[in-house]
C-alpha positions as CSV (number, residue, x, y, z in Angstrom):
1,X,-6.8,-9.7,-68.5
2,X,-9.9,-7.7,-68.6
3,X,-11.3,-6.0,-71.9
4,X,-12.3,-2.3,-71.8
5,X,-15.4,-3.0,-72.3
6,X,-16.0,-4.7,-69.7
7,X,-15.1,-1.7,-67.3
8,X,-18.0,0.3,-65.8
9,X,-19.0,3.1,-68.0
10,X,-17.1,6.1,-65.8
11,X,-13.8,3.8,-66.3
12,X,-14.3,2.2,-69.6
13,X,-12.0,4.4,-71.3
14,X,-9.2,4.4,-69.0
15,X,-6.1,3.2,-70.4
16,X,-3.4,4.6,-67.7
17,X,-4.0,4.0,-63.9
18,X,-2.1,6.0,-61.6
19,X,-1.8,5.2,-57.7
20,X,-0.9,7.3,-54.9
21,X,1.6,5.0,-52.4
22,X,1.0,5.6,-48.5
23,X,-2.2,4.9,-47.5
24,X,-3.5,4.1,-50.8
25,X,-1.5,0.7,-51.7
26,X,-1.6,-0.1,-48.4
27,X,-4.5,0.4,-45.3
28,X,-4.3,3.4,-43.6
29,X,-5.0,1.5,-40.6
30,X,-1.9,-0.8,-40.1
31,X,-0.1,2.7,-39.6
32,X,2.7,2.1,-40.9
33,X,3.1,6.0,-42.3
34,X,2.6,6.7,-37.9
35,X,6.1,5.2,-38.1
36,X,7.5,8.0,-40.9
37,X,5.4,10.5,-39.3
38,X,7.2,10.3,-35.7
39,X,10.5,10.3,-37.7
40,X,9.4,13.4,-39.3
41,X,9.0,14.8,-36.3
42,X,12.4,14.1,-35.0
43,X,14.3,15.3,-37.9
44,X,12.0,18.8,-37.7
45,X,12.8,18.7,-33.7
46,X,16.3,18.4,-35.1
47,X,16.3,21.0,-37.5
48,X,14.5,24.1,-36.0
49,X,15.5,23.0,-32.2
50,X,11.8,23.1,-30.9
51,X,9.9,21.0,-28.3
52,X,8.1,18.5,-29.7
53,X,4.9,19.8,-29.9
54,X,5.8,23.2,-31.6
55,X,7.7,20.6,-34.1
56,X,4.6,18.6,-34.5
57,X,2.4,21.9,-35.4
58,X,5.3,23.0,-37.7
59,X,5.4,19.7,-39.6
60,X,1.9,19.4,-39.9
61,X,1.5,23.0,-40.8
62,X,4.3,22.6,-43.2
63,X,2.2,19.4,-44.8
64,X,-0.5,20.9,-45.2
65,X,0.6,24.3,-47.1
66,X,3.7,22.7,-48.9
67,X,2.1,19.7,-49.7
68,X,4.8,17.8,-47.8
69,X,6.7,18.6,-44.5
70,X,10.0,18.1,-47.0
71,X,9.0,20.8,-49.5
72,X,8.4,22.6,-46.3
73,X,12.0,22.4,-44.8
74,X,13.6,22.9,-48.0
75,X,11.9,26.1,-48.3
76,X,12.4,27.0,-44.8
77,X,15.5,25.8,-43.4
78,X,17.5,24.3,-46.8
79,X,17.6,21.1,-45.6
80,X,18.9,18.3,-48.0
81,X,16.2,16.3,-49.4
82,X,18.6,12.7,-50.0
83,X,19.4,13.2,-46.1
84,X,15.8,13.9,-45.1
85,X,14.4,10.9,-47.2
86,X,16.9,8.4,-46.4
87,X,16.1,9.1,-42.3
88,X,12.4,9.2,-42.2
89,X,11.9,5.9,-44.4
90,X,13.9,3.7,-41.8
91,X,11.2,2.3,-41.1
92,X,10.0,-2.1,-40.3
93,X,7.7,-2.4,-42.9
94,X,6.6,-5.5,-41.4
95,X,2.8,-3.5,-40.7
96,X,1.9,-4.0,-44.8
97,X,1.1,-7.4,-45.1
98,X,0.6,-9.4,-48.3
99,X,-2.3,-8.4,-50.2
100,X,-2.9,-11.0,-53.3
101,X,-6.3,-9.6,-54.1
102,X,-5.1,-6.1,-54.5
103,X,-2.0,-7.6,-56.1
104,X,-4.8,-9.3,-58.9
105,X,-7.2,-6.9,-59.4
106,X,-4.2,-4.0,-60.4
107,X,-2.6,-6.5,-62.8
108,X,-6.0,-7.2,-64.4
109,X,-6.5,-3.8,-65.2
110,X,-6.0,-3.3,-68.6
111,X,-3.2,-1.1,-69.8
112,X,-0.7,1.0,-68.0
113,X,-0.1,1.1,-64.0
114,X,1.9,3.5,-62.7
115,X,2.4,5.2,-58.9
116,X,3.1,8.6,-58.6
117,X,4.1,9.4,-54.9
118,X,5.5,12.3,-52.4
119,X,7.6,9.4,-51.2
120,X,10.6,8.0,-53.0
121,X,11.3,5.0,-55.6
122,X,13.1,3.1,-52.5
123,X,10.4,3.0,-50.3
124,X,8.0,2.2,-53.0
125,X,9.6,-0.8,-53.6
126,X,10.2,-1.9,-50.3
127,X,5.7,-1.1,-49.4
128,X,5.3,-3.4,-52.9
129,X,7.8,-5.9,-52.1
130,X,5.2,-6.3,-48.9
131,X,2.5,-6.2,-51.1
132,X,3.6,-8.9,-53.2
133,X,3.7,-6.5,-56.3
134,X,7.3,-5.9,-57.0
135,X,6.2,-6.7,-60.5
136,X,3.0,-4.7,-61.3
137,X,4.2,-0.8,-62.0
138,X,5.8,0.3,-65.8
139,X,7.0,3.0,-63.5
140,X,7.2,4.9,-60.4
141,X,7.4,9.0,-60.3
142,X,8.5,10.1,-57.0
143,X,9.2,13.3,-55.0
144,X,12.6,13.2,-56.6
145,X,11.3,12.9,-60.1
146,X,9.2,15.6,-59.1
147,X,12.3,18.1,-58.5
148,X,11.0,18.0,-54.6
149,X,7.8,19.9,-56.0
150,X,5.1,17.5,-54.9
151,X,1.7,16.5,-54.9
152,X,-1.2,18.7,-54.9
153,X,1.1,21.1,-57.2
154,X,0.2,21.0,-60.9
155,X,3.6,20.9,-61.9
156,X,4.2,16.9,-60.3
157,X,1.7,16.2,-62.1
158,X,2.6,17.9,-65.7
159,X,6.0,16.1,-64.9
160,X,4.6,13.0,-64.7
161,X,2.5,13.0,-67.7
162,X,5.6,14.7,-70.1
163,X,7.5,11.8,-68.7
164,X,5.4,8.7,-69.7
165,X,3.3,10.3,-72.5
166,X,-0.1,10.1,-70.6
167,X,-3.4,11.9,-71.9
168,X,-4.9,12.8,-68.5
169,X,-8.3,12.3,-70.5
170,X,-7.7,8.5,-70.4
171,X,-6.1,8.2,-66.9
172,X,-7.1,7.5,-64.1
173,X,-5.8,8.9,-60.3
174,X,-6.2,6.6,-57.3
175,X,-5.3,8.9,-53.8
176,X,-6.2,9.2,-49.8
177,X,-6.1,12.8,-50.1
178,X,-8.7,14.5,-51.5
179,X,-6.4,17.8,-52.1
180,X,-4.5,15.8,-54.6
181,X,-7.1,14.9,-56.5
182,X,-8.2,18.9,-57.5
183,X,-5.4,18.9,-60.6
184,X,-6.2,16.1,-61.7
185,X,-9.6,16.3,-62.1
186,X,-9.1,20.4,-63.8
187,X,-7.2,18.0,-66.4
188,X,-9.4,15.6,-67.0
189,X,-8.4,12.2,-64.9
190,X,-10.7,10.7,-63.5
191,X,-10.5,10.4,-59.8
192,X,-10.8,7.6,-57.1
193,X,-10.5,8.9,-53.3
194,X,-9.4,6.1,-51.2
195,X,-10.8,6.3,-47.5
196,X,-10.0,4.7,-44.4
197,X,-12.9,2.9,-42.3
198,X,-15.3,5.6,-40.4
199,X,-14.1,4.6,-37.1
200,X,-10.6,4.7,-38.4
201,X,-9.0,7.5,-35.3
202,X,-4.8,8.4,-34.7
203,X,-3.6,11.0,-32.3
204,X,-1.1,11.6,-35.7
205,X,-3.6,12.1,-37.8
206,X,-5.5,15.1,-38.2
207,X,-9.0,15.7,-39.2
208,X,-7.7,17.1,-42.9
209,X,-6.0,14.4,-43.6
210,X,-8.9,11.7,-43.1
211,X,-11.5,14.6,-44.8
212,X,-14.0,13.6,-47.5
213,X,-15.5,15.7,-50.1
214,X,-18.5,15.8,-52.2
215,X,-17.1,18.3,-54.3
216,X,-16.6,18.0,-57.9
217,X,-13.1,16.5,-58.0
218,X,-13.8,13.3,-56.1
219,X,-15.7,10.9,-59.0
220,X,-16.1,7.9,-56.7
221,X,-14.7,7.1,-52.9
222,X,-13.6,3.2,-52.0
223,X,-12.7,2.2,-48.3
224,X,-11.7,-0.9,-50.5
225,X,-9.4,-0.7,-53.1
226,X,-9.1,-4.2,-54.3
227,X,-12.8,-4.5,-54.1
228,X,-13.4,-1.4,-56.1
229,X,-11.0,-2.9,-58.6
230,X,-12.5,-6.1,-58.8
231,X,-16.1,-4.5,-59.2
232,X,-14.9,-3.0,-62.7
233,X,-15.0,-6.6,-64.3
């Protein structure tokens, strides 16, 4: 275990540390959200009846505006959320591969880890299981915590502090979207964006959803996670 004041000065004072899930924990670039993606697709092929790429457009549009495609349906077309989840996270989660240096550098973190993530606890477990982390998190809040109100909305956020007594002031949020990372740095986190490689390139991914900023919310970017970690020692 690490002492605070051995952190960097922009960290030192951390003692929560709050991860995103997809593409955070994991590399963006074994793809294995591509796999929940297509399935997303499907199931909005399924609900609205359109071709596939009207459904793609729709899903996408619905992510980016509802801050999930779920949020989006719900809204929409009253889907059930337990139905939707349980569908789009049969997934092979053989893409995340063990990762014992990640796995290290969270647990010598000192004080709290927790994930907060538009996913669910079941597919949490299953990406840390991969990780080799089943054991790291005091807890994970997830979409259903969040009363299907997700990520970048303040109120997932609020929720998630009420629930485990955090002072944002001493927390720290670790995400791959830059648009989840506005709230909280308004209330005072700070903020880790975490970036796939430049030459990183999907035909499912859009150019929002790889975007970097320079704007005020984004305190430091890492294309490596565990190094970033490590580098806090």
């Amino acid at each position: 275990m690490i002492s605070t004041s051995s952190l960097s000065p922009s960290l030192s004072h951390i003692t929560d540390w709050v991860f995103d899930l997809d593409n955070t924990l994991y590399p963006r670039e074994c793809n294995l959200f591509a796999q929940i993606d297509m399935l997303i697709t499907q199931y909005v092929m399924n609900v609205t009846r359109l071709e596939f790429d009207a459904a793609r457009q729709l899903q996408k549009t619905y992510y980016r505006d509802y801050g999930t495609t779920l949020n989006g349906l719900m809204t929409q077309h009253k889907i059930d959320p337990d139905h939707f989840l349980s569908t789009v996270h049969a997934i092979d989660y053989a893409p995340v591969a063990p990762h014992p240096d990640l796995v290290e550098a969270i647990r010598a973190l000192p004080g709290r880890k927790f994930i907060l993530t538009n996913g669910d606890v079941s597919h949490a477990h299953n990406v840390l299981g991969r990780l080799g982390g089943g054991d790291l998190f005091e807890g994970v809040y997830d979409i259903r915590a969040m009363t299907y109100v997700p990520k970048p909305h303040r109120a997932a956020y609020d929720g998630f502090f009420a629930r485990h007594g955090i002072d944002p002031k001493s927390a720290a949020m670790f995400d791959d979207l830059e648009k989840n990372l506005v709230v909280p740095h308004e209330v005072g986190m700070s903020t880790v964006q975490v970036v796939a490689g430049p030459e990183f390139a999907h035909e499912q991914v859009e150019a929002w959803e790889l975007g970097r900023t320079t704007g005020p919310h984004v305190h430091h970017v890492t294309g490596d996670l565990a190094g970033f970690l490590r580098n806090l020692r």
